[in-house]
C-alpha positions as CSV (number, residue, x, y, z in Angstrom):
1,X,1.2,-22.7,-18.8
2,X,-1.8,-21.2,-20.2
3,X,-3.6,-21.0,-16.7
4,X,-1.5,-18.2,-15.4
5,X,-3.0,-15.4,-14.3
6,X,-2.1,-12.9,-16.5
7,X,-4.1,-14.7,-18.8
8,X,-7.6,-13.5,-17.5
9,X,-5.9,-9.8,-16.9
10,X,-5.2,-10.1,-20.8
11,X,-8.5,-10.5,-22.0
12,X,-10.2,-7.9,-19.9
13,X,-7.9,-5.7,-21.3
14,X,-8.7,-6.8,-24.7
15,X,-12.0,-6.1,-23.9
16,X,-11.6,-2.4,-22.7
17,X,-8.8,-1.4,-25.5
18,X,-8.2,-1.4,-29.1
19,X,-4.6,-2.2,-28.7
20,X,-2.7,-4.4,-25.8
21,X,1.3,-4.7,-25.9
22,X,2.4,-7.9,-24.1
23,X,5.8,-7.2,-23.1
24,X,8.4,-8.4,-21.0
25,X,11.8,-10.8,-20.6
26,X,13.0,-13.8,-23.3
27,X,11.1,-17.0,-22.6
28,X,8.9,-15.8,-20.0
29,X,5.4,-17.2,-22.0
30,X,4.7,-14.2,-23.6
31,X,3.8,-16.5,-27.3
32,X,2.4,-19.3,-25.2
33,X,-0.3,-16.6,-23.8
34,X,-0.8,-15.3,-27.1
35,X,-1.7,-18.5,-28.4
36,X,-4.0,-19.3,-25.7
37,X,-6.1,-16.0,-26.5
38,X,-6.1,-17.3,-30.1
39,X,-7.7,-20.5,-29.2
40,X,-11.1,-17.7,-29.5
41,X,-14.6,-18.9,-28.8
42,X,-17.1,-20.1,-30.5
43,X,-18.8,-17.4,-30.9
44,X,-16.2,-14.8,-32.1
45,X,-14.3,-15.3,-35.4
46,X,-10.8,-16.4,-35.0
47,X,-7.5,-14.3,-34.1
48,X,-4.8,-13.8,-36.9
49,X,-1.8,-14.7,-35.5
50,X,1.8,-13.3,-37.2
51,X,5.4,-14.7,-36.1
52,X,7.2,-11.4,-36.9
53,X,10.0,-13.6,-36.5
54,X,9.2,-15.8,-39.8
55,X,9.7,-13.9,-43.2
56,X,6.4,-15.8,-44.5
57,X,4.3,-13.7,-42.0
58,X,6.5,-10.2,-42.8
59,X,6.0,-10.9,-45.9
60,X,2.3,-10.9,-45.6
61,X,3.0,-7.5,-44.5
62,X,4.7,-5.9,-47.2
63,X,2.1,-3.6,-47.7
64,X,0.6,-3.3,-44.0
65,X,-2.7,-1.3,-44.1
66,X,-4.4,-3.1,-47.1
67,X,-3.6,-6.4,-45.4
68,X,-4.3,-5.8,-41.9
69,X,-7.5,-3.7,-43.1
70,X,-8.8,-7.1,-44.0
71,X,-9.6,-8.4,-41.1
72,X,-11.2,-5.6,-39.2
73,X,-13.7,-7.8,-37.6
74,X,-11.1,-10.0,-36.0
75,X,-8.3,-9.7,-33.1
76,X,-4.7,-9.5,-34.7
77,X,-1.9,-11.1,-33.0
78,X,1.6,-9.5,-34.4
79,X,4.6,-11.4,-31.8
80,X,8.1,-10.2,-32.4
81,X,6.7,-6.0,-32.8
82,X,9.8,-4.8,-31.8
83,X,11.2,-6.8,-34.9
84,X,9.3,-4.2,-37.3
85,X,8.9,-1.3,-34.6
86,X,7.5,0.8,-38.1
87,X,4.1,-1.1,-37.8
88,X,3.5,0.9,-34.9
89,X,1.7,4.1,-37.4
90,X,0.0,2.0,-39.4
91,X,-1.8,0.2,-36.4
92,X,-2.4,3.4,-35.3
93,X,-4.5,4.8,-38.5
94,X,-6.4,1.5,-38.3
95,X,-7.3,2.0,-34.5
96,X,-8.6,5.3,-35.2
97,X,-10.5,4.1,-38.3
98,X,-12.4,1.2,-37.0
99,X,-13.5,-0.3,-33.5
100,X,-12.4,0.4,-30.3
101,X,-11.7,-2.6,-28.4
102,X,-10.0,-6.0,-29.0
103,X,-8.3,-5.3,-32.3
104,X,-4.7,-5.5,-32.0
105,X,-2.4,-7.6,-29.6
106,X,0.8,-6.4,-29.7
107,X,3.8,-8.8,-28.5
108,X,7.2,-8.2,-27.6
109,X,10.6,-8.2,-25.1
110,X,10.6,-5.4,-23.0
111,X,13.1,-2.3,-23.9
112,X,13.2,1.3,-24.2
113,X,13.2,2.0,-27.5
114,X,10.1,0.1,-27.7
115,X,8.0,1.0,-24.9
116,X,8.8,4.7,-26.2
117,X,7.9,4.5,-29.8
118,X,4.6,2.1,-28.3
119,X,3.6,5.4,-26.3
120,X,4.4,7.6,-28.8
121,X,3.1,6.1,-31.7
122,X,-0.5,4.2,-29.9
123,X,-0.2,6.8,-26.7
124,X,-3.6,6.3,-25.1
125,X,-5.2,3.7,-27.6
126,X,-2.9,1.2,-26.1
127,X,-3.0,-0.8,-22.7
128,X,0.3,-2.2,-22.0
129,X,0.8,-5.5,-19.5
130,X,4.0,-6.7,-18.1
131,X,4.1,-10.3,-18.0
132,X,6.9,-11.7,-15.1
133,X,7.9,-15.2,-14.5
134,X,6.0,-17.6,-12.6
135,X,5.3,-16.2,-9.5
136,X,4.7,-18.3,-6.5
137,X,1.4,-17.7,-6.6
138,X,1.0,-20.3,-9.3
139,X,2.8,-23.2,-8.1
140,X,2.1,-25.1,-5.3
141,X,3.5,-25.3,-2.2
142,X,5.6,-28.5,-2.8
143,X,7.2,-26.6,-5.7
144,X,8.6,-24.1,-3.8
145,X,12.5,-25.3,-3.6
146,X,12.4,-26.2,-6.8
147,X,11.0,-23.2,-8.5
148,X,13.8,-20.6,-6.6
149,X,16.0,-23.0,-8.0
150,X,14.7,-22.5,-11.5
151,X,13.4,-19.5,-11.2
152,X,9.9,-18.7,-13.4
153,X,10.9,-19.0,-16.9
154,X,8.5,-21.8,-18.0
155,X,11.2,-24.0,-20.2
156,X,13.3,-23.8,-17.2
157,X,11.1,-24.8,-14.5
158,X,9.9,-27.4,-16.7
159,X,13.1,-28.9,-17.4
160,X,13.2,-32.7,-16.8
161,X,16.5,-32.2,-15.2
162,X,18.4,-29.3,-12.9
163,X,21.2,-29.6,-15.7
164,X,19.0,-29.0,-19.0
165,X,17.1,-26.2,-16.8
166,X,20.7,-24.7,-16.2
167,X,21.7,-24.3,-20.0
168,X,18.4,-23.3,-20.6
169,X,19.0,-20.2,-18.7
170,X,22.5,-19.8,-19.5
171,X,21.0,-19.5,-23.3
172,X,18.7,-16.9,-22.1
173,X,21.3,-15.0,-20.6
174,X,23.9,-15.5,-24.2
175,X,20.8,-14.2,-26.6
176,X,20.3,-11.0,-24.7
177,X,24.2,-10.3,-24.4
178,X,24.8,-11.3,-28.1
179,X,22.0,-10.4,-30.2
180,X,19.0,-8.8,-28.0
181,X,20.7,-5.8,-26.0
182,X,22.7,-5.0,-28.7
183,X,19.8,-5.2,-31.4
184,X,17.1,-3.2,-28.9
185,X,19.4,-0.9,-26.5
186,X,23.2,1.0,-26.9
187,X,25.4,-0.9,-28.0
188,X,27.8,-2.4,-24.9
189,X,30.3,-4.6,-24.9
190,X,28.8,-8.7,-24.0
191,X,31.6,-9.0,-21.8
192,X,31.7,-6.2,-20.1
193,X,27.9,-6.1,-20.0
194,X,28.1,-9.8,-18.6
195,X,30.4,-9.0,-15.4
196,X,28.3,-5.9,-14.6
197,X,25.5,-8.6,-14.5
198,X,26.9,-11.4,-12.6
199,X,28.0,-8.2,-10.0
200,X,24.7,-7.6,-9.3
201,X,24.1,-11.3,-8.4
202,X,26.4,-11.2,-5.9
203,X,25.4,-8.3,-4.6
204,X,21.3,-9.5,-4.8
205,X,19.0,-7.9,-2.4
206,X,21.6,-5.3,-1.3
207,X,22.2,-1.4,-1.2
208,X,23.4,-0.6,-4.8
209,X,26.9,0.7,-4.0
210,X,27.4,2.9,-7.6
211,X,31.3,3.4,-7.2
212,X,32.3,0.2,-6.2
213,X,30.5,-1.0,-8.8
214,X,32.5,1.4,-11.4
215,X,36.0,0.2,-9.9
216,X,35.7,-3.3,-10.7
217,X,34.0,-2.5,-14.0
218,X,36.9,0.1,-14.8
219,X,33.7,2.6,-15.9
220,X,32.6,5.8,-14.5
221,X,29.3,6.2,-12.3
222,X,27.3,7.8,-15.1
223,X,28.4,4.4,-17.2
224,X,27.2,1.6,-14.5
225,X,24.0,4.1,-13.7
226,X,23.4,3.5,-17.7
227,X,23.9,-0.2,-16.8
228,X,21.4,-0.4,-14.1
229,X,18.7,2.0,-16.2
230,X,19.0,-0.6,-19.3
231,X,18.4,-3.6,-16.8
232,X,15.6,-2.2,-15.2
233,X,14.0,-1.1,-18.9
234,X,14.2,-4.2,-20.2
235,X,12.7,-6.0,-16.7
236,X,15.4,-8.1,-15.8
237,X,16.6,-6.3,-12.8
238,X,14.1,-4.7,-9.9
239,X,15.1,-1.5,-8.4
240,X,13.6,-1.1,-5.3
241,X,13.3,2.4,-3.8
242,X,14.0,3.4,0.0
243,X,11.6,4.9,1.9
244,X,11.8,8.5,1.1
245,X,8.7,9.8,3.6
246,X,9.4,12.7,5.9
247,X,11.0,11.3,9.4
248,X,13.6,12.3,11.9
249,X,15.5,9.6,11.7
250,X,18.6,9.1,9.2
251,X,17.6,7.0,6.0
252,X,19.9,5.3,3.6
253,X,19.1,6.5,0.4
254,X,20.4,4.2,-2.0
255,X,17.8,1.7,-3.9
256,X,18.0,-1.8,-3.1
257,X,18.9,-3.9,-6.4
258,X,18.0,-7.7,-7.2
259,X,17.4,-9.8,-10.5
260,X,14.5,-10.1,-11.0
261,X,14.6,-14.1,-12.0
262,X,16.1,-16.1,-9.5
263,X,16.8,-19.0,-11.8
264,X,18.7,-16.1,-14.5
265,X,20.5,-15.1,-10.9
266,X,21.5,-18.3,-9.9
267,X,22.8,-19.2,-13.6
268,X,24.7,-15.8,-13.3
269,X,26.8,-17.7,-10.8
270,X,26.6,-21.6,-12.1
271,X,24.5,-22.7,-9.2
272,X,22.8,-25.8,-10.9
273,X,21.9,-28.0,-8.0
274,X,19.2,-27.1,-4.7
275,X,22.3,-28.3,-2.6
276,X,24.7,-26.1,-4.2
277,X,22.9,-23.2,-3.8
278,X,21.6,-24.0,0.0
279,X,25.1,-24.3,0.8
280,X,26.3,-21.0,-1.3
281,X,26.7,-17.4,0.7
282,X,23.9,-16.0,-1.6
283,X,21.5,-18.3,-0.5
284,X,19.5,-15.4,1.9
285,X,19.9,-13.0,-0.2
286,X,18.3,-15.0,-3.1
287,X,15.8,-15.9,-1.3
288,X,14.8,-12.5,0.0
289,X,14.8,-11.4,-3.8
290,X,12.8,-14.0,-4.8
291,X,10.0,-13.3,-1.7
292,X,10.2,-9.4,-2.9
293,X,9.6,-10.1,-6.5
294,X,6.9,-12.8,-6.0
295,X,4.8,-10.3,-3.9
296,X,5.2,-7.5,-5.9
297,X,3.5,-10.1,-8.3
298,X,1.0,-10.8,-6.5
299,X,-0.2,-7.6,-5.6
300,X,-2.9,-5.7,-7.0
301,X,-2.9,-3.1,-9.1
302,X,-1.4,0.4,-7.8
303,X,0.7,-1.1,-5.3
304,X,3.3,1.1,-4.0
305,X,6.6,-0.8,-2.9
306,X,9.6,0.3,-1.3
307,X,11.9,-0.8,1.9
308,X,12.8,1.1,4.9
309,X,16.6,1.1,6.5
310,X,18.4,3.6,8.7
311,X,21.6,4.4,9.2
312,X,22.0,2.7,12.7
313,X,20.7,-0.5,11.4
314,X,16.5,-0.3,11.8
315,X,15.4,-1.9,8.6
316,X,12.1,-3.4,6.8
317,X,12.8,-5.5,4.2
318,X,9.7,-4.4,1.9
319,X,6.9,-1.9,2.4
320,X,4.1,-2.1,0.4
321,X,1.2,0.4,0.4
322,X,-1.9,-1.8,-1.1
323,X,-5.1,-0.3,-2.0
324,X,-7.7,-0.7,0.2
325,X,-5.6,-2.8,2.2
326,X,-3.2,0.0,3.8
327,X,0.2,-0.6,4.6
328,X,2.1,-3.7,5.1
329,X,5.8,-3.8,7.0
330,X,7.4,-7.6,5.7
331,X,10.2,-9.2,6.9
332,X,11.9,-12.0,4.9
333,X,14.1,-14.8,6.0
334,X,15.0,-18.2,5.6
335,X,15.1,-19.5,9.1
336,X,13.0,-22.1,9.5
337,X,12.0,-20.4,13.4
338,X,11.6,-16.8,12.9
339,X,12.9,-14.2,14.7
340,X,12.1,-10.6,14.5
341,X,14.8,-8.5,15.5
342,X,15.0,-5.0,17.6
343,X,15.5,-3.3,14.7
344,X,12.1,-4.5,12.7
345,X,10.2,-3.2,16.1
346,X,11.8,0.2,16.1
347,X,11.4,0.6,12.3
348,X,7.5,-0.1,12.9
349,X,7.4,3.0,15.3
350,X,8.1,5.2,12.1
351,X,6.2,3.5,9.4
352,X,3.2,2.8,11.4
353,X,2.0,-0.7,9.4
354,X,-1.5,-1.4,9.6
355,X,-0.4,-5.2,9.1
356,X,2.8,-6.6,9.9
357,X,4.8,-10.1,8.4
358,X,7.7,-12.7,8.3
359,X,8.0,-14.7,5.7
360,X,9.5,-17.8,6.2
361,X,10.1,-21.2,4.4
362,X,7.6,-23.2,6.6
363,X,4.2,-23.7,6.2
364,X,2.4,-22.9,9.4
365,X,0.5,-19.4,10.0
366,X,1.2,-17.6,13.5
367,X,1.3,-14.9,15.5
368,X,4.4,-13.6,16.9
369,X,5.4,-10.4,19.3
370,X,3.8,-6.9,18.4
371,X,1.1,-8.4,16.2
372,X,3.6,-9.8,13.5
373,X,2.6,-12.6,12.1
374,X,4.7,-15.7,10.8
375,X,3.2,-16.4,7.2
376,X,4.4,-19.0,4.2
377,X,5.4,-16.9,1.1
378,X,2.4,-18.8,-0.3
379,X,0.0,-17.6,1.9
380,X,0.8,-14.7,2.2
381,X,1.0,-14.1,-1.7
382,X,-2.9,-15.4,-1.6
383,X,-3.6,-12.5,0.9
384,X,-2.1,-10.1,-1.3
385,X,-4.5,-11.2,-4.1
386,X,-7.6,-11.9,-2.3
């Protein structure tokens, strides 16, 4: 998938930086976009590319700054960083001793410890990108069911069958409970860490209720709000905050919490088939994660994102605050005839949208009461990136 659009976003930043860290979930294309950039052009000299993850290329690395040193004139591609997290000071004295832009791409899964010792170590020599799933801005239309099935890891939504897709995910979901958490975060029981998880996919799209949560687990608060931080670090779980602007009306302020990856959600609960998972109670709630994490995708840079709720039941399901677009009020649902309800309306009257939206499975654009419009998630991502 080496036409995503991350991948243009990737070399402009290699072109304004010395140093770019690609980071973000297990088997989201981060290598497959490496290897595209590596492909070069004709008229620059060809990346070095180092698996961190074979011993060969460590090896090559034994002594760091007289190797790398060696190829000053050309981009170095090291995947796996957070395998040898020490490389980070030498890339550093290299950076500040030769050029400026383009030297260094710097891949890796998403986690604290990393993203503090990249800012630390690289601190403003360094531009990092988060790179998601698919998003439904790069599929087409027809793809749609299948794709919330799958979700956007690319091996998944690939898979010649819903069945291979499943284990494909459920693998996902074993590495980081058996050998990534506990190799890049605390360490935390896999079992425990597991049902804390597959909680959070029942509960997807919902207020975050922290001491139920703790109950069931048999944890304190402080312990599942540990949980939830290490999720969100390592960019499988979306923490979406409420509306917290000034108003006379009585907010909720919990966050709203969803995994991020349908597909990982849906394996959470062994949902394998399209008609197992229309007929299953989470069915609007998944969908309303996946519309919120697909435009968040889509939108540009220095979006602002959050959703608006009150305690007697007015409620926007997503606010977004674009640049040089103003501010959007979207509703999500899965009926196939929208309906906007009271509540939407009276919630408007606070947040004052310059544009308002309901998303919706079909595939016709129109205009509904108080100057909503009725909008595909498809189209609507496209306004969000025109």
């Amino acid at each position: 998938m080496t036409d995503r659009k991350q991948l243009s976003r990737l070399r402009a930043a290699l072109a304004e930086a010395p140093a770019v860290a690609l980071l973000g979930p297990r088997q989201v294309g981060k290598t497959t976009l490496a290897l595209a950039v590596a492909e070069g052009s004709d008229d620059q000299p060809a990346p070095l590319y180092l698996d961190l993850a074979m011993p060969a290329d460590r090896a090559k690395l034994a002594e760091p700054e007289r190797y790398l040193s060696t190829f000053e004139d050309r981009l170095v591609i090291l995947d796996g960083i957070e395998r040898v997290p020490e490389l980070l000071q030498t890339i550093c004295g290299l950076i500040d001793s030769g050029r400026n832009t383009g030297r260094f791409l710097l891949i890796g899964l998403a986690s604290p410890a990393l993203m503090q010792q990249t800012r630390e170590s690289l601190d403003a020599r360094i531009r990092v990108l988060e790179l998601a799933p698919v998003s439904a801005a790069e599929i087409a239309a027809s793809e749609l069911d299948n794709w919330w099935l799958r979700g956007g890891l690319p091996e998944s939504l690939l898979a010649p069958s819903d069945a291979l897709s499943l284990r494909v995910r459920t693998d996902v979901i074993r590495n980081y409970l058996e050998r990534d958490i506990p190799q890049l975060g605390p360490r935390i029981a896999a079992e425990t860490l597991r049902r804390f998880w597959t909680m959070l996919a029942h509960r997807q799209a919902s207020l975050l209720n922290q001491a139920e949560v703790a109950r069931a687990l048999g944890v304190d608060g402080k312990t599942v709000a540990a949980y939830l931080d290490l999720m969100v670090d390592l960019l499988l779980v979306r923490r979406l905050p409420p509306w917290n602007r000034q108003t006379a009306k009585r907010l909720v302020k919990s966050p709203k919490v969803s995994i991020r990856d349908s597909g990982l959600m849906h394996a959470l609960l062994g949902i394998e088939t399209l008609d197992a998972l229309l007929g299953h109670p989470i069915a609007g709630s998944s969908w309303e994660g996946m519309v919120i994490e697909s435009l968040l995708a889509a939108a540009p840079e220095g979006t602002e994102a959050c959703f608006y709720r009150t305690a007697v039941g007015a409620e926007i399901d997503l606010v977004l605050s674009i640049p040089g677009k103003g501010r959007w009020a979207i509703e999500i649902t899965r009926r196939l005839t929208p309906k906007l309800e009271r509540g939407f309306h009276h919630a408007c009257e606070d947040v004052q949208p310059d544009a308002g939206f309901i998303v919706y499975p079909g595939a016709e654009r129109y205009s509904m009461t108080g100057g909503v419009e009725a909008v595909s998630l498809v189209e609507l991502c496209k306004m969000l990136g025109a």
